[in-house]
SEDREN-150852 format. One record per residue: x, y, z of N, C-alpha, C in turn; residue number from 1. Coordinates in steps of 0.02 Angstrom, whole numbers. Layout:
SEDREN-150852
{n.x->X&n.y->Y&n.z->Z&ca.x->X&ca.y->Y&ca.z->Z&c.x->X&c.y->Y&c.z->Z&k->NUM}
...
//
This chain:
SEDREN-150852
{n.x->1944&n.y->296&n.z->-4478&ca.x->1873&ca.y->282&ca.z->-4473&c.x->1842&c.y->288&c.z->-4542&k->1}
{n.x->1799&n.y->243&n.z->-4569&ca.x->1773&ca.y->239&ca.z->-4622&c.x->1725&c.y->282&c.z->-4619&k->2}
{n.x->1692&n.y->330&n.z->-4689&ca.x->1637&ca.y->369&ca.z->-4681&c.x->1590&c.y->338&c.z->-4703&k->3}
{n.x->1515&n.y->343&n.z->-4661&ca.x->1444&ca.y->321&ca.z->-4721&c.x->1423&c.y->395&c.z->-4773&k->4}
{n.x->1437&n.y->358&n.z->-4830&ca.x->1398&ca.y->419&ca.z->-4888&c.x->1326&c.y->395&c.z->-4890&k->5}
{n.x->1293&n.y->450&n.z->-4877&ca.x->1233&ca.y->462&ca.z->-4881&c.x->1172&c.y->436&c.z->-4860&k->6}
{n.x->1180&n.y->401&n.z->-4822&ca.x->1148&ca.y->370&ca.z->-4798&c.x->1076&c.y->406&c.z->-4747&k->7}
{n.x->1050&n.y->381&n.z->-4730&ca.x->972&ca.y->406&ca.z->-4677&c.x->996&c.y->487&c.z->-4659&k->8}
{n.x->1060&n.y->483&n.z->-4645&ca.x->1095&ca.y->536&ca.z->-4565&c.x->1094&c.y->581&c.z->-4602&k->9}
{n.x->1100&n.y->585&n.z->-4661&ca.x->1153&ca.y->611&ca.z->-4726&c.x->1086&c.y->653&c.z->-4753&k->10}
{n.x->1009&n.y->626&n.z->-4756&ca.x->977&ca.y->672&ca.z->-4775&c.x->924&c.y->701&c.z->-4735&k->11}
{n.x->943&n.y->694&n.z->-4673&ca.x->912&ca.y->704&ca.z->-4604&c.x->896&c.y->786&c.z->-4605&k->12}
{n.x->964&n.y->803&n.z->-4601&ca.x->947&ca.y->861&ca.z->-4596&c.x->1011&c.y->916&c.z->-4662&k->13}
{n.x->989&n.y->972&n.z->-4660&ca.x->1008&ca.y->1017&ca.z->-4722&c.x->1044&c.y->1062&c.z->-4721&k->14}
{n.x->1050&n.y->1096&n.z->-4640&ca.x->1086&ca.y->1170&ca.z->-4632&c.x->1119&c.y->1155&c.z->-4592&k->15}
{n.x->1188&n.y->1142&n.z->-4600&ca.x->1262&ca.y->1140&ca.z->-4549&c.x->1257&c.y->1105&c.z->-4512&k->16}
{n.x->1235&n.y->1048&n.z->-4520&ca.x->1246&ca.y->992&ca.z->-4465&c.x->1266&c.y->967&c.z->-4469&k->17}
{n.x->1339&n.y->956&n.z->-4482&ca.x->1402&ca.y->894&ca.z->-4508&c.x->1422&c.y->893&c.z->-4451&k->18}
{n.x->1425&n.y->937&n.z->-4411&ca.x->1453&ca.y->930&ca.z->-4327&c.x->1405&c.y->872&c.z->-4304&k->19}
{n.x->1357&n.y->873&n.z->-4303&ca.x->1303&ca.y->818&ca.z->-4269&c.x->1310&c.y->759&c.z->-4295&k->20}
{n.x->1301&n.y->768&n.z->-4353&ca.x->1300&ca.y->704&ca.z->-4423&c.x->1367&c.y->640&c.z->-4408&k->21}
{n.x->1398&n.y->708&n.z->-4394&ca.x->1489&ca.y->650&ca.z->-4380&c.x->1480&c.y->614&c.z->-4307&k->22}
{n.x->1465&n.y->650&n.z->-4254&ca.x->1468&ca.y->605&ca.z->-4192&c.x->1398&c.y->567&c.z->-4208&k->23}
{n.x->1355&n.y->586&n.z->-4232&ca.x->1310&ca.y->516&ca.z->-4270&c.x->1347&c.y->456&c.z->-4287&k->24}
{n.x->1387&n.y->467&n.z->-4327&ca.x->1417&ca.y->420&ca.z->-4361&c.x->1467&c.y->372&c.z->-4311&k->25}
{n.x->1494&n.y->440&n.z->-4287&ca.x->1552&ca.y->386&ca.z->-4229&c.x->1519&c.y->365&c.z->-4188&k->26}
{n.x->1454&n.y->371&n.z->-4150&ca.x->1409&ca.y->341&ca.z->-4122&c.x->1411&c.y->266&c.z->-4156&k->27}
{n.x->1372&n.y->268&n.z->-4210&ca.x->1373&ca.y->191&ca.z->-4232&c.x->1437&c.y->160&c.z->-4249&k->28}
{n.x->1499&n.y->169&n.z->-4269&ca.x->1564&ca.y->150&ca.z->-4263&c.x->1567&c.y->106&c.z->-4198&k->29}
{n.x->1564&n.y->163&n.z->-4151&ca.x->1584&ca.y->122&ca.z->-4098&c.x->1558&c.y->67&c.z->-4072&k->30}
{n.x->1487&n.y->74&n.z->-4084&ca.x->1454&ca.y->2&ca.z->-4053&c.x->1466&c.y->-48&c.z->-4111&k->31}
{n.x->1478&n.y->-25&n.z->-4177&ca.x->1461&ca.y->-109&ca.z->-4192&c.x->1551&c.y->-116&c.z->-4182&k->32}
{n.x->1597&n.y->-96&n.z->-4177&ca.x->1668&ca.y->-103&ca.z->-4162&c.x->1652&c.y->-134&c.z->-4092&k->33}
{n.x->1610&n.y->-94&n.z->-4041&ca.x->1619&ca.y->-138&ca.z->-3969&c.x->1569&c.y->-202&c.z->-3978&k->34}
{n.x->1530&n.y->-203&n.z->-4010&ca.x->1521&ca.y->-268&ca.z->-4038&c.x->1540&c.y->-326&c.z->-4058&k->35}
{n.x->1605&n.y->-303&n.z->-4125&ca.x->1646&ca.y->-356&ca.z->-4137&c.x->1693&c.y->-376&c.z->-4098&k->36}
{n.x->1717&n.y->-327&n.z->-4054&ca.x->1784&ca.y->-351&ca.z->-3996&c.x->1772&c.y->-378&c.z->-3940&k->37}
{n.x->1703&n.y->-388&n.z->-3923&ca.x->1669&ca.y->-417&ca.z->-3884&c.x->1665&c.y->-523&c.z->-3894&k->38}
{n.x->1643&n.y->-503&n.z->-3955&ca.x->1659&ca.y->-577&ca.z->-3967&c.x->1764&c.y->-606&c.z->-3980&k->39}
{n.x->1763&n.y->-545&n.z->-4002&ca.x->1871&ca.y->-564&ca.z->-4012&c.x->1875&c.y->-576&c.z->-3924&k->40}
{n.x->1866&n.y->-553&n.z->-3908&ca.x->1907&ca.y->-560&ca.z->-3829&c.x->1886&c.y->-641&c.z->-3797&k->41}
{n.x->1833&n.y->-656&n.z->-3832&ca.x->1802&ca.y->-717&ca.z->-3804&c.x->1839&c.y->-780&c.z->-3839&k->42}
{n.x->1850&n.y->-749&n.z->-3903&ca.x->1884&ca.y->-804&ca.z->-3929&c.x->1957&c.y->-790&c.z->-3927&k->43}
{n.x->1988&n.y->-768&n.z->-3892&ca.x->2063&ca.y->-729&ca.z->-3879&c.x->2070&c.y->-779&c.z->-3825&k->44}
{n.x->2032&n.y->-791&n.z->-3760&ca.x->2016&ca.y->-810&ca.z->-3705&c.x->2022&c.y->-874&c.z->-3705&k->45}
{n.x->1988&n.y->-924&n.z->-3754&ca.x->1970&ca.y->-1001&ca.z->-3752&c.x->2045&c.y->-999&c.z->-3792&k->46}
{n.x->2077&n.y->-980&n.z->-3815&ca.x->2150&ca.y->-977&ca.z->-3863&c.x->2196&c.y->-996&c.z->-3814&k->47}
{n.x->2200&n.y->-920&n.z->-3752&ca.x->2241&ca.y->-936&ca.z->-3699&c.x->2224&c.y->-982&c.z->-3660&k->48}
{n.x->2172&n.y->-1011&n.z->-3656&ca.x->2145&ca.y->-1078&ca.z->-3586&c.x->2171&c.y->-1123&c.z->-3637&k->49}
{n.x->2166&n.y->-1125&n.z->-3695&ca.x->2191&ca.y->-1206&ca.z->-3730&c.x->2255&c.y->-1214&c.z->-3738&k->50}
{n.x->2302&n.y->-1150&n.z->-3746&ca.x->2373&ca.y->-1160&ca.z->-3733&c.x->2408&c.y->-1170&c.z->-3647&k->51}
{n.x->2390&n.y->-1141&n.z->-3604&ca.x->2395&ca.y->-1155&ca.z->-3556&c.x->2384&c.y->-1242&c.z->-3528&k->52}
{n.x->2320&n.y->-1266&n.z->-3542&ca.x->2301&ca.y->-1338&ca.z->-3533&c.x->2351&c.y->-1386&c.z->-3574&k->53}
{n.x->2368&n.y->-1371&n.z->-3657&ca.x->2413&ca.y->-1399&ca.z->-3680&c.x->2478&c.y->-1390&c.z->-3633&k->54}
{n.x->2504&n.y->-1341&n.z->-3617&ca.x->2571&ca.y->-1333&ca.z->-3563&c.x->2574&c.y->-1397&c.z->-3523&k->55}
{n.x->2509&n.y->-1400&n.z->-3477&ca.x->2494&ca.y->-1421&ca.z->-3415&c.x->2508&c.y->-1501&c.z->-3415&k->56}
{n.x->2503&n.y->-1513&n.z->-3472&ca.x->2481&ca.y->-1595&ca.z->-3497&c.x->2552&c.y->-1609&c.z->-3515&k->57}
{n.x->2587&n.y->-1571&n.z->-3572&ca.x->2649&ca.y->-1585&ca.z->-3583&c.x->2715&c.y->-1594&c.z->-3525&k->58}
{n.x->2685&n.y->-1537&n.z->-3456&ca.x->2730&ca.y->-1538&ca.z->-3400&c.x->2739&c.y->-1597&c.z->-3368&k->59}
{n.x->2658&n.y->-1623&n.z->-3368&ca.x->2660&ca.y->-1698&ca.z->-3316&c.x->2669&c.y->-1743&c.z->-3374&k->60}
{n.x->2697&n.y->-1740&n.z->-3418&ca.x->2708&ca.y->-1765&ca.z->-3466&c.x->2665&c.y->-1843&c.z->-3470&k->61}
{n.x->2615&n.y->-1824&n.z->-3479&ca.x->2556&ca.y->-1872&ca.z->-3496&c.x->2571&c.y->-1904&c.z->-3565&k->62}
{n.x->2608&n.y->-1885&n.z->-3624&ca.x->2604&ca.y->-1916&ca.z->-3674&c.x->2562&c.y->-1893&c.z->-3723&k->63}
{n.x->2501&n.y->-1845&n.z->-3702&ca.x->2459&ca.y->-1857&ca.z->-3730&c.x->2448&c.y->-1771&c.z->-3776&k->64}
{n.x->2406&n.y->-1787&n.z->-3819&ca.x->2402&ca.y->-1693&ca.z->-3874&c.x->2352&c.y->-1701&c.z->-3837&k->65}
{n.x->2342&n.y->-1631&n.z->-3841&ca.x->2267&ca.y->-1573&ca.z->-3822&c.x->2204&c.y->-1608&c.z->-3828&k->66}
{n.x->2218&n.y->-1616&n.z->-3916&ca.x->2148&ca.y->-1651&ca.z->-3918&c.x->2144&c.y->-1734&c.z->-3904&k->67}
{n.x->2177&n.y->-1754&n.z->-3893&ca.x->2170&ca.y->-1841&ca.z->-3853&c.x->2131&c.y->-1841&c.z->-3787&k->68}
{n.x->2154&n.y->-1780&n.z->-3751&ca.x->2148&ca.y->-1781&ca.z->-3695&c.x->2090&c.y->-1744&c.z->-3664&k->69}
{n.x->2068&n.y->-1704&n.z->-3705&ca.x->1994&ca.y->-1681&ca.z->-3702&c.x->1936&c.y->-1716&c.z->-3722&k->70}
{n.x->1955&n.y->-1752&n.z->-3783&ca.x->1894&ca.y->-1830&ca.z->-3779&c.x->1908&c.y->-1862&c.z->-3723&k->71}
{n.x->1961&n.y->-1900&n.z->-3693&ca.x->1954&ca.y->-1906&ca.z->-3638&c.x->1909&c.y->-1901&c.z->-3592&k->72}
{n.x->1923&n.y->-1835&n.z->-3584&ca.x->1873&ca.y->-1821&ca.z->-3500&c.x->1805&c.y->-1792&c.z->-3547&k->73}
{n.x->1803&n.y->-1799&n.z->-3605&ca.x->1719&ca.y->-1808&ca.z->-3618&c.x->1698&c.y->-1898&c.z->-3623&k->74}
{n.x->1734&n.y->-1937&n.z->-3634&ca.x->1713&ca.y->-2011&ca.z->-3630&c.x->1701&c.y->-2016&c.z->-3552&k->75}
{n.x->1737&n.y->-1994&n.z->-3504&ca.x->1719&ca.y->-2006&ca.z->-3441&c.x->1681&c.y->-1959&c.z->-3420&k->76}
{n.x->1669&n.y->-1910&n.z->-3466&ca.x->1590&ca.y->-1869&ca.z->-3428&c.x->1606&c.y->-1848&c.z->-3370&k->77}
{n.x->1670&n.y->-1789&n.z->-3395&ca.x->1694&ca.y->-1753&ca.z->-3348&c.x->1675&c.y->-1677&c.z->-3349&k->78}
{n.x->1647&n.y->-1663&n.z->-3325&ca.x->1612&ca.y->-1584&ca.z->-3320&c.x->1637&c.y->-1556&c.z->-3293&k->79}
{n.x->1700&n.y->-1515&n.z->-3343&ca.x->1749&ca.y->-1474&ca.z->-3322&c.x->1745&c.y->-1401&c.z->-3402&k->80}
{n.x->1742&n.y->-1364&n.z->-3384&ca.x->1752&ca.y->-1312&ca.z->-3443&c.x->1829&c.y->-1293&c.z->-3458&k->81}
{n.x->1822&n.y->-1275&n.z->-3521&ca.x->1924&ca.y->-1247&ca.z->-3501&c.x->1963&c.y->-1195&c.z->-3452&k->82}
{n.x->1916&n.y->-1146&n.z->-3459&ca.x->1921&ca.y->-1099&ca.z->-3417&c.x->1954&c.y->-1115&c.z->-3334&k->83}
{n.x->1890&n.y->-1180&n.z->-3300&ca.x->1938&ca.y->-1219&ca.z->-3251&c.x->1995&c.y->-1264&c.z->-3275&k->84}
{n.x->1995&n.y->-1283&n.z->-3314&ca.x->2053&ca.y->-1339&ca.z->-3331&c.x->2113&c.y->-1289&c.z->-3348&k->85}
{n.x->2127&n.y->-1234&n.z->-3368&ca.x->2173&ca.y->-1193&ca.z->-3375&c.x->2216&c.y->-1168&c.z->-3299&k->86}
{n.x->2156&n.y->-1146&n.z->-3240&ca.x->2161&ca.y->-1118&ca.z->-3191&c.x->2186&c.y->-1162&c.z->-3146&k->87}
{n.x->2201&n.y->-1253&n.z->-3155&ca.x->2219&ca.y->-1288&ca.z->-3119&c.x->2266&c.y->-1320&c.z->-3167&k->88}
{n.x->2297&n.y->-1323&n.z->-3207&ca.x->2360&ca.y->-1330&ca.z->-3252&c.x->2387&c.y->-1276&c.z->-3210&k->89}
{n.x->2369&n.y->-1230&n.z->-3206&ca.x->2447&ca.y->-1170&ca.z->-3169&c.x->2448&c.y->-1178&c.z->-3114&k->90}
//
């Protein structure tokens, strides 16, 4: 865990409060950490739906790459998200 030097927390207070000061600190650690993994998992997610859909296409052996086949069903104005298009490839 990285430390903040000196910062707001740091001149808050004066007499033995490094016990407080620190779960201060890991306080803010954690949220902006559950912050950033919040968005990783989202983009972890559309990773696995686009490899899966690539699978799906190659099985019925359509011929076709990933991205051919997703303009596709946007020229025909197909309103499908990946998320379903993954869940019906398997």
């Amino acid at each position: 865990m990285t430390r903040i030097h000196g910062g707001y927390i740091a001149r808050r207070t004066k007499f033995g409060s490094s016990f407080r000061r620190s779960l201060t600190q890991q306080k803010i650690r954690a949220l902006v950490s559950a912050d950033r993994d919040r968005h990783k998992k989202k983009r972890h997610f559309r990773g696995l739906w686009i490899t899966r859909i690539n699978a799906g296409i190659r099985e019925i052996k359509l011929f076709y790459s990933y991205s051919k086949w997703i303009h596709d069903l946007y020229k025909r104005q197909v309103l499908m998200n990946r998320k379903m298009l993954s869940q019906m490839a398997l």
